[in-house]
N, C-alpha and C positions, 0 to 999 in steps of 0.2 A: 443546506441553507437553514433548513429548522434546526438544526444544532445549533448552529451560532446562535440563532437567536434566542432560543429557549435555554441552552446548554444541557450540559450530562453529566449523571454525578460518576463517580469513580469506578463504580459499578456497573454502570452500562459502557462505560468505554471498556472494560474488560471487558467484556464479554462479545463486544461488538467487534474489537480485535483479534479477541480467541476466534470469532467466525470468518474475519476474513485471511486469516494464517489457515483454517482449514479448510480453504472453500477451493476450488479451481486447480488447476493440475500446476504440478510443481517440478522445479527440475533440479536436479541434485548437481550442482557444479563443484565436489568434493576434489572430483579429480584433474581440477585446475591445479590444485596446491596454492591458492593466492588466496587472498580476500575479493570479497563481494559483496554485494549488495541488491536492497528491492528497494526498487521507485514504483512506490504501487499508486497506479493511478484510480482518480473518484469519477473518472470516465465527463468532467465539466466542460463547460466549452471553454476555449480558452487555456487549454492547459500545454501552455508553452515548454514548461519544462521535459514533457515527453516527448517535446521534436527533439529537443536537443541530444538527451541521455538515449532514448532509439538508435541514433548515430553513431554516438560513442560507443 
């Protein structure tokens, strides 16, 4: 919430994103052969969109 309101310059979103690309255990879905994706969640209440994409 204190980013919206204050915001961030270009450089701390780098860097805030290079930490959460390394942060937490990852899992290599190489040998799917498809395409994929990350719905990384901000852990807020209310975040509907991960009932959904969990399912799928």
């Amino acid at each position: 919430m204190a980013i919206f309101f204050v915001d961030m310059t270009d450089e701390e979103i780098f860097y805030l994103t290079n930490a959460m690309i390394n942060s937490g255990e990852k899992l290599d879905l190489a040998m799917l052969n498809m395409p994929s994706a990350d719905k990384h969640s901000t852990g807020g209440v209310g975040d509907g969109t991960s009932l959904i994409v969990a399912s799928i």
